[in-house]
C-alpha positions as CSV (number, residue, x, y, z in Angstrom):
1,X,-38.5,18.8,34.0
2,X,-35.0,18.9,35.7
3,X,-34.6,20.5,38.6
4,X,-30.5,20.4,38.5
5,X,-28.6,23.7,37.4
6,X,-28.1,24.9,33.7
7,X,-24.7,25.2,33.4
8,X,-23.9,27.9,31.0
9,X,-20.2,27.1,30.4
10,X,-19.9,23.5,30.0
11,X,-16.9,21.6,29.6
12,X,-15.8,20.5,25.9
13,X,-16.2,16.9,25.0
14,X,-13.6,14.5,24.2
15,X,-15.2,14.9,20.2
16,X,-14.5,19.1,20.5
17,X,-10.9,19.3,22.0
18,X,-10.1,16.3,19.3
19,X,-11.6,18.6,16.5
20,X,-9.7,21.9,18.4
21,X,-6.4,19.7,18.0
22,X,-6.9,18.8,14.6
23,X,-7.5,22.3,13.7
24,X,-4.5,23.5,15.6
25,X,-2.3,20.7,14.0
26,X,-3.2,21.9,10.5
27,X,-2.5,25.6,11.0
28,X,0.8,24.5,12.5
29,X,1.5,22.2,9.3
30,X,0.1,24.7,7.0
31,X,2.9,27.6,8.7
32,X,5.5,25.3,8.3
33,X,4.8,24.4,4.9
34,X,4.5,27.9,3.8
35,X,7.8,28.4,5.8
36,X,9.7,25.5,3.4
37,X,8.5,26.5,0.6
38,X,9.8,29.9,1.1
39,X,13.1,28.3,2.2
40,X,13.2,25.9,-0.9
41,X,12.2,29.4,-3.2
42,X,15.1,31.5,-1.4
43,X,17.8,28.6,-1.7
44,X,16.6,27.5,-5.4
45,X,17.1,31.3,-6.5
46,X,20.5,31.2,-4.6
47,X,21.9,28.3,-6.4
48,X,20.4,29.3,-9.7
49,X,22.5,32.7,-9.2
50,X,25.7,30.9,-8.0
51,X,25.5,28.5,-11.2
52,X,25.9,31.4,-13.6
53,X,28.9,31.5,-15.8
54,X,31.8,32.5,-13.9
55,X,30.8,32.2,-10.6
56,X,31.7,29.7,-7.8
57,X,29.6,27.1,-8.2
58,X,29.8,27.0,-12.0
59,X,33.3,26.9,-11.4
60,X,33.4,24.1,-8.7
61,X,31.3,22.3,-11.2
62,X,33.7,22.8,-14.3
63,X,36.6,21.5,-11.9
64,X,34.8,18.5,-11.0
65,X,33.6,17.3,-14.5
66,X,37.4,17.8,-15.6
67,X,38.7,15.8,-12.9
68,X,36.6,13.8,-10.8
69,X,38.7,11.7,-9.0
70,X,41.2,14.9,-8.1
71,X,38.2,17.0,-6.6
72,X,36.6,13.6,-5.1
73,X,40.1,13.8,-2.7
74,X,40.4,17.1,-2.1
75,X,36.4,16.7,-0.7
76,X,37.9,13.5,1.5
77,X,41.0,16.1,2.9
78,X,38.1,18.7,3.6
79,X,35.9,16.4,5.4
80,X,38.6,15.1,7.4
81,X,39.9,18.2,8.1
82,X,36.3,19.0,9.9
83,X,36.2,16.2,11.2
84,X,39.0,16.5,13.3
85,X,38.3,19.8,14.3
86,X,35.1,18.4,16.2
């Protein structure tokens, strides 16, 4: 028989607060994959509407498969323009 204390709250062991991390980790993965794929849904249905017939990204996309190289400069100008602004 012991005749030391019973400690009613002991400490966690190095085993527990490594099993408490893990769980917190893969909540915290779990939210942010539930966050993306919300994010990928939204933007997928964004570009899906913007690709119908007649409006601007169906457009952009007609202007670049008639001329390539002509929208492939006026992307360069863009990008320098931004750049320089920076």
């Amino acid at each position: 028989m012991s005749t030391e204390p019973f400690d009613e709250n002991p400490q966690p062991g190095v085993t527990q607060r490594a099993i408490d991390t893990a769980t917190d980790i893969s909540r915290t993965v779990g939210d942010v994959t539930g966050a993306l794929r919300v994010a990928v849904d939204r933007l997928s249905a964004t570009i899906e509407e913007a690709s119908r017939p007649g409006k601007a990204l169906s457009t952009v996309s007609t202007i670049t498969r008639q001329a390539p190289l002509a929208s492939l400069f006026v992307a360069f100008l863009v990008g320098i323009a931004v750049a320089r602004r920076r």
